[in-house]
C-alpha atoms as one frame of an Amber mdcrd trajectory, in Angstrom:
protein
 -14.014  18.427  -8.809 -10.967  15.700  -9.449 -10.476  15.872  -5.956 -14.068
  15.078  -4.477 -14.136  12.371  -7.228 -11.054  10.780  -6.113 -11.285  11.078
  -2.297 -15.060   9.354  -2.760 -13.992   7.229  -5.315 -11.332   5.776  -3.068
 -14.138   5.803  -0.080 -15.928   3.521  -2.346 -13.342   1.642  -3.363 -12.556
   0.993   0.645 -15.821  -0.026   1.625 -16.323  -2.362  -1.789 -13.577  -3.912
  -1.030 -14.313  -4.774   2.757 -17.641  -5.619   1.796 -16.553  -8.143  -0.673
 -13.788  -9.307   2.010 -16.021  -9.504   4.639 -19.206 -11.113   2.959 -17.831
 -13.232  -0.059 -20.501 -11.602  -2.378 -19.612 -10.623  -5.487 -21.134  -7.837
  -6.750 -23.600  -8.189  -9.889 -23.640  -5.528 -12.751 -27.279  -3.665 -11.497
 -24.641  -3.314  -7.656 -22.080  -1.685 -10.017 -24.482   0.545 -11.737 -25.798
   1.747  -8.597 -22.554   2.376  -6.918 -21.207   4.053 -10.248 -24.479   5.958
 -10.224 -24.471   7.158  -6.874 -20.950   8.154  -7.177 -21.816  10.612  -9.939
 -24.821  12.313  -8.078 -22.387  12.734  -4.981 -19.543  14.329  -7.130 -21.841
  17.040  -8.695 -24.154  17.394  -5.546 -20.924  18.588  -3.227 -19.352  20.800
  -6.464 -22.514  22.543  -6.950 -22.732  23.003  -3.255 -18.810  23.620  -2.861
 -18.725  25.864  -6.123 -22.196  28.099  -5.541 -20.788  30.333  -2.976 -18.338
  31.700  -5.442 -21.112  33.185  -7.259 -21.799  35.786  -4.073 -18.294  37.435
  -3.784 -17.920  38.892  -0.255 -15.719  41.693   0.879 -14.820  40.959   4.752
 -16.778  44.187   5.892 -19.682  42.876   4.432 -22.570  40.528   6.184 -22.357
  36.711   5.455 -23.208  36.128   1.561 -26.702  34.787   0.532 -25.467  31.282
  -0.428 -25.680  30.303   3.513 -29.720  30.333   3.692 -29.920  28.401   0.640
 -27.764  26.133   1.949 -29.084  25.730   4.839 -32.748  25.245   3.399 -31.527
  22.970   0.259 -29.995  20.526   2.766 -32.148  20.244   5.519 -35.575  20.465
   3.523 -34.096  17.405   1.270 -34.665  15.103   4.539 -38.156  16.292   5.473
């Protein structure tokens, strides 16, 4: 989990950064918020996803483990 917070808490850092090169803007304190905010969600939406398959332990006889359905369904039915 320190790892997807730090890889997309550099991403944001990155793009913040060119934003506020490229445009001039400074960024108010809701734009912070949000960014923090959405930051958060992102971390614990890709650990739960990352982290749920080791709930379904797999031998390498056995078919592919449930988690790939519900995968599959919880991602692509979140756009519909």
């Amino acid at each position: 989990m320190v790892l997807i917070t730090v890889m997309l808490g550099s991403i944001v850092l990155v793009i913040t950064g060119l934003g506020l090169l490229l445009i001039g803007i400074v960024p108010g304190v809701e734009e912070i918020w949000r960014i923090l905010v959405y930051l958060v969600i992102s971390v614990v939406y890709i650990s739960f996803w990352l982290g749920w398959p080791s709930f379904f332990p797999s031998c390498s006889a056995a078919p592919p483990p449930p988690p790939w359905p519900l995968w599959r369904y919880g991602s692509f039915s979140l756009f519909l």
